[in-house]
C-alpha positions as MATLAB code, in Angstrom:
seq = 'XXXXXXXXXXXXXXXXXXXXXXXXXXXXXXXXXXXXXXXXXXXXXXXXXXXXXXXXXXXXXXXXXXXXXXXXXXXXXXXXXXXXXXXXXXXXXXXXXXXXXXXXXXXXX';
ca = [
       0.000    0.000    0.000;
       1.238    3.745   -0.688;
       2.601    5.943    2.314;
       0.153    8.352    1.561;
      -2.820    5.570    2.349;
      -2.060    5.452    5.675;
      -2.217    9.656    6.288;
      -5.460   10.263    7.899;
      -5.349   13.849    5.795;
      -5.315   11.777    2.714;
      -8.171   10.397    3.557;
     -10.161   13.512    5.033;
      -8.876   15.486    1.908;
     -10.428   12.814   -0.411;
     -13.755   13.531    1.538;
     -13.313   16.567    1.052;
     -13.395   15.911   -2.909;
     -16.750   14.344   -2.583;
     -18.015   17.164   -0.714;
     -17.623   20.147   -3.232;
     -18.441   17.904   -6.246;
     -22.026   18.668   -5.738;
     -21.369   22.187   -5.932;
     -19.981   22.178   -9.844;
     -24.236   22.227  -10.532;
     -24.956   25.072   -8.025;
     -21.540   27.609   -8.975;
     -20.827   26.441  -12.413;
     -17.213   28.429  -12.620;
     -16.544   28.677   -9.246;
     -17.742   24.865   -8.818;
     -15.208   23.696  -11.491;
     -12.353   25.879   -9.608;
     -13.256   24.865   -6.277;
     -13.003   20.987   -7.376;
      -9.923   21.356   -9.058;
      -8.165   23.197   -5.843;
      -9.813   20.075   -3.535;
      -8.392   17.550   -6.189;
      -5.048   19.223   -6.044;
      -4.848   18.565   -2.287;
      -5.456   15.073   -2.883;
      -2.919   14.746   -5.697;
       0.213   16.355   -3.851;
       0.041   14.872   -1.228;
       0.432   11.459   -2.547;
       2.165   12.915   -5.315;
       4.734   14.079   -2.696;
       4.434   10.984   -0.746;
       5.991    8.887   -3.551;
       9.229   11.195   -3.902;
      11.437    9.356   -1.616;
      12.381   12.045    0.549;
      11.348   14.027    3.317;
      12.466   17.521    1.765;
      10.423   16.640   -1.391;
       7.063   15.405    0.253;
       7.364   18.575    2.688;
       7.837   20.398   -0.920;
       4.361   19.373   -2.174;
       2.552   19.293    1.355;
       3.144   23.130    1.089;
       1.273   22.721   -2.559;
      -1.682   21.083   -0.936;
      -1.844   23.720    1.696;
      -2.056   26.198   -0.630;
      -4.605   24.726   -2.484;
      -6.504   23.938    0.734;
      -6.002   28.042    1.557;
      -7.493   28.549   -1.921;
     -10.625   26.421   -0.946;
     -10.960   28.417    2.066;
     -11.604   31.361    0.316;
     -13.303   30.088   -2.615;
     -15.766   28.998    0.428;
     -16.199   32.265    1.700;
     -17.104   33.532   -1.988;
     -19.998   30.481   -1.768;
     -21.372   32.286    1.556;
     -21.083   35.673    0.506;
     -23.387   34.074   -2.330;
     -25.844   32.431    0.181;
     -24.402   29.238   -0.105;
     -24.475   27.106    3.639;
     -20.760   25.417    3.269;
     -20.289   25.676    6.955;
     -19.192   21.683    7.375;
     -16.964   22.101    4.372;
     -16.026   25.270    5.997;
     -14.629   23.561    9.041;
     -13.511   20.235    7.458;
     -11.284   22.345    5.089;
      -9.478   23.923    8.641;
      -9.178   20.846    9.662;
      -7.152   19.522    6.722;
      -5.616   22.755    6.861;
      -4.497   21.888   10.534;
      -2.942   18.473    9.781;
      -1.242   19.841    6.731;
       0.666   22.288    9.080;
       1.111   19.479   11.502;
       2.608   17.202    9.017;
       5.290   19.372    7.488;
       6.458   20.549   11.246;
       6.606   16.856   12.242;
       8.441   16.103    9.181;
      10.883   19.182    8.722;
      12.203   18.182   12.787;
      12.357   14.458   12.203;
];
């Protein structure tokens, strides 16, 4: 089994995936851009998980934070459009969360 199978964040992020996807009918641009950020959380970190090294999966843990950050605020655009995304709201800080928590527990190991 990949390393990145037994991340708990993998696995949250991936929910996370099948969350938004309903929301590609309701936003039609923003949908699309908000699925491809979630999917690009998913994707680096087991991208990064199959590099080999430490340095490189920290590398594209930073990615999926980024994207994650780029949820978050695609998120707020849904509210400020009436949109109730509250549990996406808070699963997205919580991927957020273990994100940060995995590249500090990697870059002092």
């Amino acid at each position: 089994m990949a390393r990145y199978h037994n991340l708990e964040v993998y696995h949250l992020a991936l929910a996370q995936v099948t969350g938004i996807a309903g929301m590609n009918t309701r936003f039609g641009d923003l949908g699309n851009q908000i699925r491809r950020a979630a999917v690009s959380v998913v994707s680096n970190i087991s991208e990064g998980a199959g590099r080999g090294t430490d340095a490189e999966f920290i590398r594209f843990l930073r990615i999926s934070r980024g994207s994650n950050d780029e949820i978050a605020a695609q998120l707020d655009i849904a509210t400020a459009l009436g949109s109730d995304v509250v549990e996406l709201q808070q699963r997205n800080a919580r991927i957020g969360r273990m994100l940060s928590g995995l590249i500090r527990s990697l870059s002092t190991a």
